[in-house]
Every structure is written in structure tokens, then in C-alpha cells.
N, CA, C and O atoms as a DFTB+ gen file, in Angstrom:
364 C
 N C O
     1  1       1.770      13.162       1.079
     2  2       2.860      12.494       0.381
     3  2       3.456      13.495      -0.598
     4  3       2.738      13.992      -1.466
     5  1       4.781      13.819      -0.486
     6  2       5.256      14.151      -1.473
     7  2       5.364      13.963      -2.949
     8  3       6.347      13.386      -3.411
     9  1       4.431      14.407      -3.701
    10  2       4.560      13.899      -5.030
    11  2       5.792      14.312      -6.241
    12  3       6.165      13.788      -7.291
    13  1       6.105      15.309      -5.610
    14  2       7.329      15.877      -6.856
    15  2       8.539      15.054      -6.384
    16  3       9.545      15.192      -7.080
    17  1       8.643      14.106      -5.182
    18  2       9.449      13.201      -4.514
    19  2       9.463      11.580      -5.542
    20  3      10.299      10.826      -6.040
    21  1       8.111      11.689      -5.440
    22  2       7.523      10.575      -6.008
    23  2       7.619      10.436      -7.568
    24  3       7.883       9.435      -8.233
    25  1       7.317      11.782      -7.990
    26  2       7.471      11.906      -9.125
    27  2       8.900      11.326      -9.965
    28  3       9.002      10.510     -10.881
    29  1      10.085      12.245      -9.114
    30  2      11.234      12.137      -9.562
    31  2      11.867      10.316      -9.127
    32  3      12.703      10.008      -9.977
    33  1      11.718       9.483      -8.372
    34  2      11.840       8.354      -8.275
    35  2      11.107       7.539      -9.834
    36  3      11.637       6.844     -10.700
    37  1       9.930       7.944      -9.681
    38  2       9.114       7.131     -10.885
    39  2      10.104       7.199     -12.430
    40  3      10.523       6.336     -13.200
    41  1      10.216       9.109     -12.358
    42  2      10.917       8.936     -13.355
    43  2      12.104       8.624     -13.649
    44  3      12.450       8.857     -14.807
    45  1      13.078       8.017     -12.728
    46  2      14.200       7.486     -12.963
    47  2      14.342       5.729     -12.932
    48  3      15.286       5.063     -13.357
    49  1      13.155       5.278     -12.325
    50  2      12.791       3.567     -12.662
    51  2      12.180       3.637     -13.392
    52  3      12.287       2.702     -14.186
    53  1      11.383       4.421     -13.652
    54  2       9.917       3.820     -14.981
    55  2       8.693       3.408     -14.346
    56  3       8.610       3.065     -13.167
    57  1       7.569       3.464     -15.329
    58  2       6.421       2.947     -14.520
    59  2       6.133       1.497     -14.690
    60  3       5.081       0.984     -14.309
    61  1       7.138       0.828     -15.296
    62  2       6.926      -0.853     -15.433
    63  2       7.803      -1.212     -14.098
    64  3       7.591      -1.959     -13.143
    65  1       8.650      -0.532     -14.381
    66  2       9.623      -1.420     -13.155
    67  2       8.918      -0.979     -11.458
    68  3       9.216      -1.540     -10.403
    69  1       8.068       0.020     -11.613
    70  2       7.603       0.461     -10.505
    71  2       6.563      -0.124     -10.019
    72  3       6.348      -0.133      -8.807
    73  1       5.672      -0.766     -11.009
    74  2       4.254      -1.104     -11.102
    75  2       4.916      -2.810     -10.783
    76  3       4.124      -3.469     -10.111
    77  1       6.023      -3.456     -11.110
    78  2       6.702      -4.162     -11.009
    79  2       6.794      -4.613      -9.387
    80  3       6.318      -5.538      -8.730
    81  1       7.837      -3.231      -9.039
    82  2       7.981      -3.028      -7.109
    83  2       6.730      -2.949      -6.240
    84  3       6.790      -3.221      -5.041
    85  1       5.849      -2.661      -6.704
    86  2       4.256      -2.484      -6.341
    87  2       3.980      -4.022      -5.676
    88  3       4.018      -4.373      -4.497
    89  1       3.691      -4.784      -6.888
    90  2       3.765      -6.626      -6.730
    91  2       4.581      -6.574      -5.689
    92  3       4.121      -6.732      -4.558
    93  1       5.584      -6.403      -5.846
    94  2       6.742      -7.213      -4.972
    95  2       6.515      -6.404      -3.224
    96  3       6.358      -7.160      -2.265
    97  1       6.524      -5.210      -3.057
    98  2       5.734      -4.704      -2.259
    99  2       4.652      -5.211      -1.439
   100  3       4.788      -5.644      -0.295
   101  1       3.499      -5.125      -2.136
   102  2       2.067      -6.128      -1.613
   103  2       2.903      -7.546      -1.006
   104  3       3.076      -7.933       0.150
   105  1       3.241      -8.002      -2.058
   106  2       3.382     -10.050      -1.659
   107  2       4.376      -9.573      -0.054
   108  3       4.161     -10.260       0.945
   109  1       5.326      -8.489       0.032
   110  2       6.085      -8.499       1.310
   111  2       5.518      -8.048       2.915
   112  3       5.788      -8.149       4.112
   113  1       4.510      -7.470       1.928
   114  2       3.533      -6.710       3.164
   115  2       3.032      -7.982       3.767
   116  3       3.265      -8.377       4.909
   117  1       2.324      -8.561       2.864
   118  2       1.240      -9.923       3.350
   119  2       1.927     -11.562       3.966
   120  3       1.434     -12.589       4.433
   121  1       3.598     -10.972       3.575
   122  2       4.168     -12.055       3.946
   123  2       4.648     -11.675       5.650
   124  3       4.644     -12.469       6.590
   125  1       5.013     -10.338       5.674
   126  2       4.524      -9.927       7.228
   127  2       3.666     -10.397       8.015
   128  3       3.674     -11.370       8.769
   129  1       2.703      -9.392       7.704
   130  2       1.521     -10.004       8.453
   131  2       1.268     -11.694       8.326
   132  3       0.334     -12.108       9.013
   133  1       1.783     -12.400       7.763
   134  2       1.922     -13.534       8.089
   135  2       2.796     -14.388       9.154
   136  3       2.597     -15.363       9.878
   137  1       3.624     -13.709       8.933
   138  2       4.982     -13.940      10.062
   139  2       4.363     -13.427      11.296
   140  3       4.780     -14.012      12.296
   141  1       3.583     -12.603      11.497
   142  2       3.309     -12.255      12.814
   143  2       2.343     -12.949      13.240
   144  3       2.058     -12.565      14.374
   145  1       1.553     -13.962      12.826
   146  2       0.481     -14.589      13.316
   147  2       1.246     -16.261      13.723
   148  3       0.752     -17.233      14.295
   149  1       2.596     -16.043      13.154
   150  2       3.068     -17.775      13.165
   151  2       4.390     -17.494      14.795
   152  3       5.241     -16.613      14.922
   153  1       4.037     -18.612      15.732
   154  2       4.917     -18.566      16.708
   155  2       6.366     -18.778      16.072
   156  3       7.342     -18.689      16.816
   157  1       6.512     -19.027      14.859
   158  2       7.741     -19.159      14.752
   159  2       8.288     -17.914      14.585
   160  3       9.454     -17.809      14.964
   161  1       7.933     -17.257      14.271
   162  2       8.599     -15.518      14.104
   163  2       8.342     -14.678      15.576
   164  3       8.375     -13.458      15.731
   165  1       8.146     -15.452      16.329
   166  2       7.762     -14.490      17.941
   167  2       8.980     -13.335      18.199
   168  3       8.785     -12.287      18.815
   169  1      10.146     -13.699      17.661
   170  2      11.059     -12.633      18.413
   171  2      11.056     -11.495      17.525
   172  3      11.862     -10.637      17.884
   173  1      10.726     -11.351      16.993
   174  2      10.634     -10.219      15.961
   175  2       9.679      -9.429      16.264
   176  3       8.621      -9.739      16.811
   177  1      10.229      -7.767      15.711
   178  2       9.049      -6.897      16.674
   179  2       8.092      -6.624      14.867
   180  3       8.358      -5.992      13.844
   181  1       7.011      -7.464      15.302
   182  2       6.353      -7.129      14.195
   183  2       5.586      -5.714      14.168
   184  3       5.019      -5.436      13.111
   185  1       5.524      -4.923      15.081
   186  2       5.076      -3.575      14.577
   187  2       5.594      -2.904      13.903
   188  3       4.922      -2.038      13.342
   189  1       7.092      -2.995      13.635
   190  2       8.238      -2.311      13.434
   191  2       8.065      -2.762      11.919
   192  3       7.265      -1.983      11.399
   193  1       8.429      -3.558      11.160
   194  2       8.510      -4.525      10.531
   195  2       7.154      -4.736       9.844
   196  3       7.286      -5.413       8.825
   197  1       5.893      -4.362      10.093
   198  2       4.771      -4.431       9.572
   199  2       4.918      -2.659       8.848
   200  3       5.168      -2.374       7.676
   201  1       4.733      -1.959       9.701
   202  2       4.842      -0.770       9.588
   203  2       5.653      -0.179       8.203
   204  3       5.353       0.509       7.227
   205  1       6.846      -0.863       8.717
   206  2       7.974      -1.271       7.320
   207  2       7.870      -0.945       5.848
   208  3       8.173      -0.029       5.085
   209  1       7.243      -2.243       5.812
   210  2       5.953      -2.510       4.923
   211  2       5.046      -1.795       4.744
   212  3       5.371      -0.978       3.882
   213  1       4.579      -1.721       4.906
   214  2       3.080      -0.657       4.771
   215  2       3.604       0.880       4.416
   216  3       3.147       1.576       3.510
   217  1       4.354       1.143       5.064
   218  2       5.376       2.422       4.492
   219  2       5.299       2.278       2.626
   220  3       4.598       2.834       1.781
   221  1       6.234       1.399       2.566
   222  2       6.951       0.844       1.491
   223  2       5.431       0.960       0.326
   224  3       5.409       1.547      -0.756
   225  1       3.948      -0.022       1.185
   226  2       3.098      -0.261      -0.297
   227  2       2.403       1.599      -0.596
   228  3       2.138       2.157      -1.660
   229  1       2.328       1.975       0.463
   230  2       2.014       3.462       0.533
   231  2       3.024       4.326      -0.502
   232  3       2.479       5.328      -0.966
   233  1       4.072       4.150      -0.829
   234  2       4.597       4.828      -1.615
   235  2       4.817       4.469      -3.009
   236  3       5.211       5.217      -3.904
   237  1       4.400       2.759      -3.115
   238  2       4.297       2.335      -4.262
   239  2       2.802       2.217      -4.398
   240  3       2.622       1.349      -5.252
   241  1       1.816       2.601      -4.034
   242  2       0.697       3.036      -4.039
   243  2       0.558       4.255      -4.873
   244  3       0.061       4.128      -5.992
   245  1       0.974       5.523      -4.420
   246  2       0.648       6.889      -4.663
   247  2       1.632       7.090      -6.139
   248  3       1.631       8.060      -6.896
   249  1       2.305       6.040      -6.219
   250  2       3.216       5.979      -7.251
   251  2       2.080       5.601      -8.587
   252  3       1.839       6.228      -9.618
   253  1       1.698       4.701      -8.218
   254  2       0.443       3.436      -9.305
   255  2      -0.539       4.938      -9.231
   256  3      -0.889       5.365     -10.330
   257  1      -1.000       5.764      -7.946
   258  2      -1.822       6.687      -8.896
   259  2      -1.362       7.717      -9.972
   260  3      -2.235       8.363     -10.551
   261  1      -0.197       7.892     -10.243
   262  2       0.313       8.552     -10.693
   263  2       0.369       8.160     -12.419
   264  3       0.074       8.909     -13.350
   265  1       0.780       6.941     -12.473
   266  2       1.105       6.216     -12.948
   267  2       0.016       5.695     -13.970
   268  3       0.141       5.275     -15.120
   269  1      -1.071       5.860     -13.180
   270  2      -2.554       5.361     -14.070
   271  2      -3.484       6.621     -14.224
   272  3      -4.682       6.645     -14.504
   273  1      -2.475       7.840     -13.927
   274  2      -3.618       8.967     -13.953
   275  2      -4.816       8.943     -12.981
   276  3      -5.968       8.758     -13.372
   277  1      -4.483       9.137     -11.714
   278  2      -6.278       8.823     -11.123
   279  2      -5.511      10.301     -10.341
   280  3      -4.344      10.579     -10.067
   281  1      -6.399      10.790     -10.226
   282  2      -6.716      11.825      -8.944
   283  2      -7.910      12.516      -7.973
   284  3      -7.885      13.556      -7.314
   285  1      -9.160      11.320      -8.193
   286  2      -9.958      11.200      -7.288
   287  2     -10.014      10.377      -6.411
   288  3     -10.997      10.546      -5.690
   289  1      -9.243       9.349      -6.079
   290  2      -8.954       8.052      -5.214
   291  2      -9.823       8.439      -3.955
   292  3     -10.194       7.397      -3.415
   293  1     -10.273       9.531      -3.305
   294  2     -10.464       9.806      -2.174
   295  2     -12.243       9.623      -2.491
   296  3     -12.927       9.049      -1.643
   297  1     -12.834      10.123      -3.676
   298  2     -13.994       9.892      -3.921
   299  2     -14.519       8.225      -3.746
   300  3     -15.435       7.676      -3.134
   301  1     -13.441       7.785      -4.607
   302  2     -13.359       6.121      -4.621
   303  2     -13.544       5.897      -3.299
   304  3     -14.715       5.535      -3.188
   305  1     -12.798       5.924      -1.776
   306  2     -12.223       5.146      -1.161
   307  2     -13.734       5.481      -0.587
   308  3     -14.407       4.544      -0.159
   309  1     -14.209       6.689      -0.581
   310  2     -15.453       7.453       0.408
   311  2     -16.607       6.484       0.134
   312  3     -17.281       6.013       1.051
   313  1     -16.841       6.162      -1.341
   314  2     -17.748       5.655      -1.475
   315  2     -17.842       4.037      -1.108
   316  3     -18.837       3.328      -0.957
   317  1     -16.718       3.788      -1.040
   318  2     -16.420       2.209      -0.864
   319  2     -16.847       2.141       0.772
   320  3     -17.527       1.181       1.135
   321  1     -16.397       3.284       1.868
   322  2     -16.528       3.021       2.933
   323  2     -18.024       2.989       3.187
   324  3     -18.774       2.098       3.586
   325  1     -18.150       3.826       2.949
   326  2     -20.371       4.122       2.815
   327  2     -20.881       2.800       2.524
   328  3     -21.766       2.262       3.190
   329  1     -20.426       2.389       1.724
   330  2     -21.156       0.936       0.773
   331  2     -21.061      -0.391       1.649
   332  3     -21.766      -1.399       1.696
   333  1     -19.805       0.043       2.387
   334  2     -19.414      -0.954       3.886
   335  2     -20.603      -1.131       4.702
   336  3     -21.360      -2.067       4.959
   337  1     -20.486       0.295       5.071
   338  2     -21.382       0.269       6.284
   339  2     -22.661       0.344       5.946
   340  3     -23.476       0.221       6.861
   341  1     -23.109       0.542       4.690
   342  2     -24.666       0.576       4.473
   343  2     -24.641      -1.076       4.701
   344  3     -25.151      -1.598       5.692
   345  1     -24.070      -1.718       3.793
   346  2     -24.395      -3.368       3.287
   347  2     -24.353      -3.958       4.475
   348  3     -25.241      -4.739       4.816
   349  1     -23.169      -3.617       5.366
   350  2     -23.276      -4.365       6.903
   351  2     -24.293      -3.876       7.919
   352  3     -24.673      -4.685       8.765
   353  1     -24.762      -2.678       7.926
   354  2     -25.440      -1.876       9.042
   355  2     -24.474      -1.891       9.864
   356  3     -24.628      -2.540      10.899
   357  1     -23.177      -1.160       9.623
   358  2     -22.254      -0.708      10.938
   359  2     -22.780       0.406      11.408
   360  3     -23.032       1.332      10.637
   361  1     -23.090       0.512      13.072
   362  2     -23.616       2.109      13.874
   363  2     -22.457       2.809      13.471
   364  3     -22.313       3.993      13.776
């Protein structure tokens, strides 16, 4: 991800109004993936459209690390996955 991209967006909204788009982000993602499980949204290409989304929380993601100062996230995520598969016994 481009961060000096990221950077310069943040700093022209702010980190309230961003941390703001974040919320609004998530709730659109999950309202996707909702639409794709309901026959009423069948004609719609939800890969396209999920993807969309997920784009979108990914950049208001890397934004929030920025934003909260973190730059080990990868330590975080490593250990979270380990902790998965120990607690479940995934092979």
C-alpha cells in the first residue's frame, strides 16, 4: 500500500473524518456481504461489488494504522493466527 498516498489523503480529511469513513466503510462492507446471501439482490455481481468494498475498508484500514501509530500489525495478525489454530487444532 502506498503510504505517502495515504498519507497525503489523511492529511487533507483529517483523522476524525477518516476514522469517521472507516465506520461508514465497515457498516458498507457488511451490508454487502449481506446482499449477497439475500435472493433479492441475485442480479448483482457480488464479487465485483464485495471486492469494492473490501478495497475501500483496506485503505481505510492502513489509514487507522497510521492514524493510531501502530507499525507492527503484522506481529499482531501472526500471533492471532497461531492462537487460531492452536485453540482449534487446525492441521
Amino acid at each position: 500500500m502506498n503510504k505517502l498516498k495515504l498519507k497525503r489523503i489523511l492529511t487533507h480529511f483529517g483523522n476524525k473524518s477518516q476514522i469517521e469513513k472507516l465506520v461508514e466503510e465497515l457498516l458498507e462492507l457488511a451490508l454487502a456481504i449481506q446482499h449477497s446471501k439475500s435472493p433479492r439482490y441475485k442480479l448483482l455481481n457480488h464479487g465485483d461489488y464485495i471486492q469494492n468494498e473490501i478495497a475501500d475498508v483496506f485503505i481505510m484500514l492502513n489509514q487507522a494504522l497510521i492514524i493510531y501509530n501502530i507499525e507492527n500489525i503484522d506481529v499482531t495478525i501472526e500471533y492471532k493466527l497461531n492462537r487460531t489454530i492452536d485453540q482449534f487444532k487446525i492441521k
